[in-house]
DSSP file (Angstrom, degrees, kcal/mol; ACC not computed):
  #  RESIDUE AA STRUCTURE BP1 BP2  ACC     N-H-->O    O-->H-N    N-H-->O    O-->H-N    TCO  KAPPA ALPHA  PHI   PSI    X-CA   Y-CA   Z-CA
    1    1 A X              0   0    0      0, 0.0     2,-0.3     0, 0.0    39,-0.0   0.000 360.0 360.0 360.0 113.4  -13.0  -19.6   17.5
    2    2 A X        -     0   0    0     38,-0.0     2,-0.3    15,-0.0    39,-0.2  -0.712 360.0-169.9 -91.0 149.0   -9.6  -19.7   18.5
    3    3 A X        -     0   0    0     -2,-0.3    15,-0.6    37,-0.2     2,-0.3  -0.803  14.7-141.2-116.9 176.9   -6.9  -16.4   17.0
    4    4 A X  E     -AB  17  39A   0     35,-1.2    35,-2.0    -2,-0.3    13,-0.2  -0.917   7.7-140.5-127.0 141.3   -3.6  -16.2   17.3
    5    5 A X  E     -AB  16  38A   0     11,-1.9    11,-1.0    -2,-0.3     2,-0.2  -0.520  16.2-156.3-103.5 160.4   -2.0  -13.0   18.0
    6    6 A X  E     -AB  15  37A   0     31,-0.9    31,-2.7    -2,-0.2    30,-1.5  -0.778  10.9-178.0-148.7 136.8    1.5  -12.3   16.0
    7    7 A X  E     -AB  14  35A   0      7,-1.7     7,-1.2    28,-0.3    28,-0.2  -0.601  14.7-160.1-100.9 134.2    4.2   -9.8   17.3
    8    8 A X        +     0   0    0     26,-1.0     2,-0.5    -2,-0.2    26,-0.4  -0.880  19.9 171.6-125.7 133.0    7.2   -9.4   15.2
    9    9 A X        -     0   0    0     -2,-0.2     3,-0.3     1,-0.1    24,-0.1  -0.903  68.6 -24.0-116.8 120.5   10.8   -8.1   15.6
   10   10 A X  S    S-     0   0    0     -2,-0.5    -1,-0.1     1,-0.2    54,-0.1   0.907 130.2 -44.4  22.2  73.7   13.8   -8.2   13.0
   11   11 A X  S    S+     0   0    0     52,-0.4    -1,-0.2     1,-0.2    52,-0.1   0.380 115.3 114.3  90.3  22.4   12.5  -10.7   11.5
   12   12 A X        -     0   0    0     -3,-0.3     2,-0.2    51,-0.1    -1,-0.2  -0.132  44.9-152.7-106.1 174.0   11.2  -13.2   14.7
   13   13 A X        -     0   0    0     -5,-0.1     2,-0.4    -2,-0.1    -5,-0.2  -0.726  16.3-163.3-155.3 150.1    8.2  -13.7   15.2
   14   14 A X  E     -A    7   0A   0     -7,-1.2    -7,-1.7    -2,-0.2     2,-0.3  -0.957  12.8-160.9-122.2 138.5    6.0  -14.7   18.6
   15   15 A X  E     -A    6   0A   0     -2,-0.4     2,-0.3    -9,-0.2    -9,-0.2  -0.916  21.4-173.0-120.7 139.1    2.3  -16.1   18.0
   16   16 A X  E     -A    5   0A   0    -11,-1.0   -11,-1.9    -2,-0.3     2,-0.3  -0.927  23.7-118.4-135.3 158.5    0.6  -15.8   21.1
   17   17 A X  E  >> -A    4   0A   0     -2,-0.3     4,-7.4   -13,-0.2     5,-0.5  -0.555  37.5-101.6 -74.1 157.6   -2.7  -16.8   22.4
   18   18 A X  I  >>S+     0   0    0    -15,-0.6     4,-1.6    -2,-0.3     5,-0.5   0.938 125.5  54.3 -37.2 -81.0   -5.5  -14.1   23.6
   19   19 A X  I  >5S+     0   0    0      1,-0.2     4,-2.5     3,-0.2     5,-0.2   0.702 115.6  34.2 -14.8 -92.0   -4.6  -14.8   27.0
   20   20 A X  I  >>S+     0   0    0      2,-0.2     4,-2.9     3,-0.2     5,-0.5   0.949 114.6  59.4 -15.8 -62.9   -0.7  -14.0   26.5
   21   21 A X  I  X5S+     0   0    0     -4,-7.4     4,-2.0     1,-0.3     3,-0.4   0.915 120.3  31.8 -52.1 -56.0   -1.5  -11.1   23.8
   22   22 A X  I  <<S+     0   0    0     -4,-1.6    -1,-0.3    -5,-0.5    -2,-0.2   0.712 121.7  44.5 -69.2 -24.2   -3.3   -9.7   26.6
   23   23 A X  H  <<S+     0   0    0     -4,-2.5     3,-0.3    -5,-0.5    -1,-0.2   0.877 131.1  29.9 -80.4 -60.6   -1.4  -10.7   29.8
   24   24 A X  H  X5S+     0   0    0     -4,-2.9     4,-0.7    -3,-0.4    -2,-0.2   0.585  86.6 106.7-104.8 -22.6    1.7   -9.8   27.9
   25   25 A X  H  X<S+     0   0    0     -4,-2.0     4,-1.4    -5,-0.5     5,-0.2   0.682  85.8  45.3 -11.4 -69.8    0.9   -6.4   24.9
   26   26 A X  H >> S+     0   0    0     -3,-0.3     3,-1.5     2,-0.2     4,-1.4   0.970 115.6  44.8 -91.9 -62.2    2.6   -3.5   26.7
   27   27 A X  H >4 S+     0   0    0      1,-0.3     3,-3.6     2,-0.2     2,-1.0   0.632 113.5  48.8 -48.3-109.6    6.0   -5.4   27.7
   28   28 A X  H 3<>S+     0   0    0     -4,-0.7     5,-3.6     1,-0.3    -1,-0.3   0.166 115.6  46.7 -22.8 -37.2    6.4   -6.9   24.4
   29   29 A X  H X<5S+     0   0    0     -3,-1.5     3,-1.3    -4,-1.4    -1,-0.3   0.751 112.9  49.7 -52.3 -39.2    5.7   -3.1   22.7
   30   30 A X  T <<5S+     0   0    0     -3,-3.6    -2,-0.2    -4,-1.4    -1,-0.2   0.725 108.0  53.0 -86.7 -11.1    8.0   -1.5   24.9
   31   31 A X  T 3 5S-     0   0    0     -4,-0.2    -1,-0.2    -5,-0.2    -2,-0.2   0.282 126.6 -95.1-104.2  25.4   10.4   -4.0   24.1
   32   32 A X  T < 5S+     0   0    0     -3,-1.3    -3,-0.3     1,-0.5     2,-0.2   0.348  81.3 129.7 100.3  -6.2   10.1   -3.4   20.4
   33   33 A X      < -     0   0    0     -5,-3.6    -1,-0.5    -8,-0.1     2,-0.3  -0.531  38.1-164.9 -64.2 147.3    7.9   -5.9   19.4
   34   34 A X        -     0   0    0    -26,-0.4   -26,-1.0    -2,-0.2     2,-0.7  -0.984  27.3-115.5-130.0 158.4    4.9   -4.4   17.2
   35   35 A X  E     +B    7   0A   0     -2,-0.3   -28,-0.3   -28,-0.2    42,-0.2  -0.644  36.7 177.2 -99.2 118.8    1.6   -6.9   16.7
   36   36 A X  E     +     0   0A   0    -30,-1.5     2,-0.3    -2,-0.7   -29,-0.2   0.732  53.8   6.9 -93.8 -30.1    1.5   -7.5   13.1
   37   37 A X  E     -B    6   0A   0    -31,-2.7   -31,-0.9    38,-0.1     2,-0.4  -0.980  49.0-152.5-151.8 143.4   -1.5  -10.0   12.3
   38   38 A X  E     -B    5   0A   0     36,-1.1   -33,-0.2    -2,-0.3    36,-0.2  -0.652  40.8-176.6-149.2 108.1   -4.5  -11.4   14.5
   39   39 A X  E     -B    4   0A   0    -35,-2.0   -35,-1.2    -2,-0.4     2,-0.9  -0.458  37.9-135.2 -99.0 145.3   -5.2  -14.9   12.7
   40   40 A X    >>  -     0   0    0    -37,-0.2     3,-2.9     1,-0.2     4,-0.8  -0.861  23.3-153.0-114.8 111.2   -7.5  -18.0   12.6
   41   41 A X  H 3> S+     0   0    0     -2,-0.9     4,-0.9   -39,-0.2     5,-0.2   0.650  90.4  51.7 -35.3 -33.3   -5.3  -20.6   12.2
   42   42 A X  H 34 S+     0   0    0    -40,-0.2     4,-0.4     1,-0.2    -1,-0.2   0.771 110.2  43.0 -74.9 -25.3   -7.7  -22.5   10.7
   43   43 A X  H X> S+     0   0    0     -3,-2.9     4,-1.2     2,-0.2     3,-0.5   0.957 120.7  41.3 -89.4 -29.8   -8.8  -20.3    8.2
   44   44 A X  H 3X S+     0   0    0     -4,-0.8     4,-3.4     1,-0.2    -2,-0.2   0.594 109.1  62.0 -34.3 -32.4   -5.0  -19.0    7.2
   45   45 A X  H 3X S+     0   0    0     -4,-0.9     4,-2.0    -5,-0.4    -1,-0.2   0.850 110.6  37.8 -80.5 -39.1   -3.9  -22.6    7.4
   46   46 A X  H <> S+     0   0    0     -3,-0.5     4,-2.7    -4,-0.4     5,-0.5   0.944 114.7  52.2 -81.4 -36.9   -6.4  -23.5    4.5
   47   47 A X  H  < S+     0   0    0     -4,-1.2     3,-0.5     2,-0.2    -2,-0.2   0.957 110.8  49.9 -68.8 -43.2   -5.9  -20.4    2.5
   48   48 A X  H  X S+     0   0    0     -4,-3.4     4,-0.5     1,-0.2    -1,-0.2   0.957 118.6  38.2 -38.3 -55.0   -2.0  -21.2    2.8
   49   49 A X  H  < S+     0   0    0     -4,-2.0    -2,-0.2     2,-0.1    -1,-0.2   0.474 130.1  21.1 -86.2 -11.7   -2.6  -25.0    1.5
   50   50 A X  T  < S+     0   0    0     -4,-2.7     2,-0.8    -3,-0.5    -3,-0.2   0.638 130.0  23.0-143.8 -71.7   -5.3  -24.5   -1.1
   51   51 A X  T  4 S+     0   0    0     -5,-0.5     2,-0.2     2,-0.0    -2,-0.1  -0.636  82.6 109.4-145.5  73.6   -5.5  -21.4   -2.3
   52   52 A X     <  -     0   0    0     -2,-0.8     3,-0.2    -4,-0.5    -4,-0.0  -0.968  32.6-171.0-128.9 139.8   -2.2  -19.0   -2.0
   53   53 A X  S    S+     0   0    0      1,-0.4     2,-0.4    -2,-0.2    -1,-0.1   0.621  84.0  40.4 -88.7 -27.1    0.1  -17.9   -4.8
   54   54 A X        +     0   0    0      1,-0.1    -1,-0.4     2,-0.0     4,-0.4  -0.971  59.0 170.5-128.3 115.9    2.6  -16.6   -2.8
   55   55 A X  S  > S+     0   0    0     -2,-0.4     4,-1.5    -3,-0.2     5,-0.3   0.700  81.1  49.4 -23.7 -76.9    3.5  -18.5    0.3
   56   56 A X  H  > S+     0   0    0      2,-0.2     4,-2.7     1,-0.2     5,-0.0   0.814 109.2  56.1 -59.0 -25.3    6.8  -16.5    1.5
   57   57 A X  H  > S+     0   0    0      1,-0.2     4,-1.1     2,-0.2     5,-0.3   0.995 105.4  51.8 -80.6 -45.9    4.8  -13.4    1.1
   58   58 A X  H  4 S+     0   0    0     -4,-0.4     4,-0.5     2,-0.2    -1,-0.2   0.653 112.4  40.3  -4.4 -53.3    2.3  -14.8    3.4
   59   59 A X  H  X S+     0   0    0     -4,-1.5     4,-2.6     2,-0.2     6,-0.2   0.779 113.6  66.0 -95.7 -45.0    4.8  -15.7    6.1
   60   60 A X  H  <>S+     0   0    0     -4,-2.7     5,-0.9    -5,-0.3     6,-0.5   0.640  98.8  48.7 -32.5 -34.6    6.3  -12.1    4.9
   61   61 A X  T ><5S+     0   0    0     -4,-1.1     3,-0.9     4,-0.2    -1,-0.3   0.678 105.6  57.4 -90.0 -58.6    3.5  -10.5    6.1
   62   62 A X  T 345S+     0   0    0     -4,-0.5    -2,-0.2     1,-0.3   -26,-0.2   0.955 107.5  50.1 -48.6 -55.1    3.6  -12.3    9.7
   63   63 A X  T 3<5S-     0   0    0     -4,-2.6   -52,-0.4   -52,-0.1    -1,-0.3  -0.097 117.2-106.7-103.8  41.8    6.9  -11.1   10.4
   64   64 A X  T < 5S+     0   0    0     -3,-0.9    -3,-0.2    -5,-0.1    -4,-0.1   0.191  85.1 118.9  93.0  -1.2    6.5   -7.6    9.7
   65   65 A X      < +     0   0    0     -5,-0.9     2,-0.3    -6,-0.2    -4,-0.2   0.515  56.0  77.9 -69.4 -19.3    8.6   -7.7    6.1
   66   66 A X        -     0   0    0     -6,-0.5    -2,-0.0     1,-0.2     3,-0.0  -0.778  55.7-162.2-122.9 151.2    5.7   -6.6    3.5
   67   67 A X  S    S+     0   0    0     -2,-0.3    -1,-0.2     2,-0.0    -3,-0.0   0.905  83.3  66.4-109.1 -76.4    4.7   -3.0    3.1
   68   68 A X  S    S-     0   0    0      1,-0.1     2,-0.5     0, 0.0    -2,-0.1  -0.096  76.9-149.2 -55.3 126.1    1.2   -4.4    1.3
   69   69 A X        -     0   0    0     -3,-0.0     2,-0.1     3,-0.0     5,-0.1  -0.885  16.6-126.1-108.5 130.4   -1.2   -6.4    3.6
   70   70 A X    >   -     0   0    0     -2,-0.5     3,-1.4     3,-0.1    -1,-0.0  -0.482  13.1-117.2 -69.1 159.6   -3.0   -8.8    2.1
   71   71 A X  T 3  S+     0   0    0      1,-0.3    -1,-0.1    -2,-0.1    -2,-0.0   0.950 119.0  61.6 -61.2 -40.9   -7.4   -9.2    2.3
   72   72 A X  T 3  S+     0   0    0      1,-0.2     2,-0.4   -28,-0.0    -1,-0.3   0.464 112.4  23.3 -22.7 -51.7   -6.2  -12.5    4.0
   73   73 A X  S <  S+     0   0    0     -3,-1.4     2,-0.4   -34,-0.1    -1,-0.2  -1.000  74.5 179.4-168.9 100.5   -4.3  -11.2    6.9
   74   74 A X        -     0   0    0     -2,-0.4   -36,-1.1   -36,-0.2     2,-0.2  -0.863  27.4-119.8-116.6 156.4   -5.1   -7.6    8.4
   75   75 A X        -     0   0    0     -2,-0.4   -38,-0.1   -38,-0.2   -39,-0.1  -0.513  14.7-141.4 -77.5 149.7   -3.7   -5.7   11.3
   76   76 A X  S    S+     0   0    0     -2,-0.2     2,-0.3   -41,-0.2    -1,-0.1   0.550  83.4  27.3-117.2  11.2   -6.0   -4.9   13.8
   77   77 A X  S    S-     0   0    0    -42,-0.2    -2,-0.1   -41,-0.1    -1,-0.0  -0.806  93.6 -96.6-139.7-149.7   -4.6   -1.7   14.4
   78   78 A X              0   0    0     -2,-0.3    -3,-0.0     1,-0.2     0, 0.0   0.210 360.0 360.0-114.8  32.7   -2.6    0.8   12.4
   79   79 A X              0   0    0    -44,-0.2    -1,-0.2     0, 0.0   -43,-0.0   0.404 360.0 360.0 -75.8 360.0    1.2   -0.5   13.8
């Protein structure tokens, strides 16, 4: 299974592989990114295309913009 990590700041976002998240975590926190989502493209990618109501809130979500996390897309910590 590959995830994708996602960091976002005012409104940006960087998707990172494991490698990167981990290589790269404490800089990217200390320069204001905070880690928003850790996704499997494949299953997000389907849930986008087949069975989403909301799209933008979706992407909303990624880049730190929505207060309400969807079941879809959790943080894996409490940042």
């Amino acid at each position: 299974m590959n995830l994708i990590f996602v960091y976002a700041k005012n409104g940006k976002i960087k998707a990172l592989s494991l490698y990167f998240a981990q290589k790269d975590d404490t800089k990217l926190k200390e320069d204001g990114w905070v880690h928003t989502a850790t996704i499997d493209p494949v299953l997000w990618l389907n849930k986008l295309c087949n069975d989403c109501d909301d799209v933008l809130k979706e992407i909303g979500e990624l880049k730190g913009l929505n207060h309400i996390i969807s079941p879809s897309i959790k943080p894996t910590n409490n940042e």
